[in-house]
N, C-alpha and C positions, 0 to 999 in steps of 0.2 A: 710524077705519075700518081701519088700517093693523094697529091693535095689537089690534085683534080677529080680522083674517084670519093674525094669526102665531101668537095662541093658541089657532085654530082649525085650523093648521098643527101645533102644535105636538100638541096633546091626538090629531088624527089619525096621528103619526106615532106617540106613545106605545101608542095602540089597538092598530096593526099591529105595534109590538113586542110585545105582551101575547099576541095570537094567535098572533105565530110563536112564543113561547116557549113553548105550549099546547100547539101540534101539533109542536114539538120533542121535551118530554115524551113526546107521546104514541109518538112513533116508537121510544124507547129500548125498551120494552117487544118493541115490536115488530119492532126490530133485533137482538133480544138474544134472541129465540127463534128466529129464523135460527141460530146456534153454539150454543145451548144448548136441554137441556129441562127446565131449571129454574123456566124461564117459560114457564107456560101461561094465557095469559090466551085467552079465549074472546071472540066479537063482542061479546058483554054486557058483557064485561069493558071493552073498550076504550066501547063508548057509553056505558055509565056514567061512565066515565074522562071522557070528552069534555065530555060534557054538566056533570060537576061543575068543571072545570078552563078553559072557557070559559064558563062560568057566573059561577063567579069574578076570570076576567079583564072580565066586562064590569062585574061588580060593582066591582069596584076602582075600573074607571074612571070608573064614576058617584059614586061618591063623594069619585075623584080631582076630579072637575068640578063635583059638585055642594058639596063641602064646603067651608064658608064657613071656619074658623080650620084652622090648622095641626095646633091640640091634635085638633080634633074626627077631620079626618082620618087623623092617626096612631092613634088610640083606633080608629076605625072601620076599618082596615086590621089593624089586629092582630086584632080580634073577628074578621075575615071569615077570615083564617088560622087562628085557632084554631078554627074551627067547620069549614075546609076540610078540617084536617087529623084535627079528629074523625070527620068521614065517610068521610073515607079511611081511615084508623086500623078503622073498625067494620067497613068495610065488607074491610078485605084481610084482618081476622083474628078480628071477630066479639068485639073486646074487652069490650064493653059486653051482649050476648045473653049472655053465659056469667057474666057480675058480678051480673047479673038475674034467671038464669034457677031460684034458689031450690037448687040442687041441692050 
């Protein structure tokens, strides 16, 4: 009982760090267009951001929790990054629409 309430301690605490690193993220965007107009990211900009980037962290975490071997887990965290960062990638510069788009 004891070593279930500590890795149920434990996976909760990792959660709340995965979210505050989210909304960490999210705030540099939006601390950095305070001094700058470099950054213009719009409300779309940031719920889209949100939604893929806690999306992500709750993905992790299920696969942090549900993933039975070590290898399986590492394999399945690398995919979820590599796929994070393709949508982000497409989505800040459109790399993929213009490789496609025949022209």
């Amino acid at each position: 009982m004891e070593k279930n309430q500590t890795l149920t301690s434990k996976s909760n605490k990792r959660l709340v760090g995965i979210m505050l690193s989210a909304t960490i993220m999210l705030l540099i965007p939006l601390i950095a267009m305070q001094f700058t107009n470099e950054v213009k990211w719009t409300s779309l900009d940031f719920i889209a951001a949100a939604i893929l980037l806690f999306g992500a962290g709750l993905t992790l975490e299920l696969i942090l929790r549900k993933g039975k071997t070590t290898k399986y887990r590492i394999a399945a965290c690398i995919a979820l990054f590599i796929v994070l960062f393709l949508i982000w990638a497409e989505l800040a510069v459109g790399i993929f629409g213009t490789a496609f788009a025949g022209h």
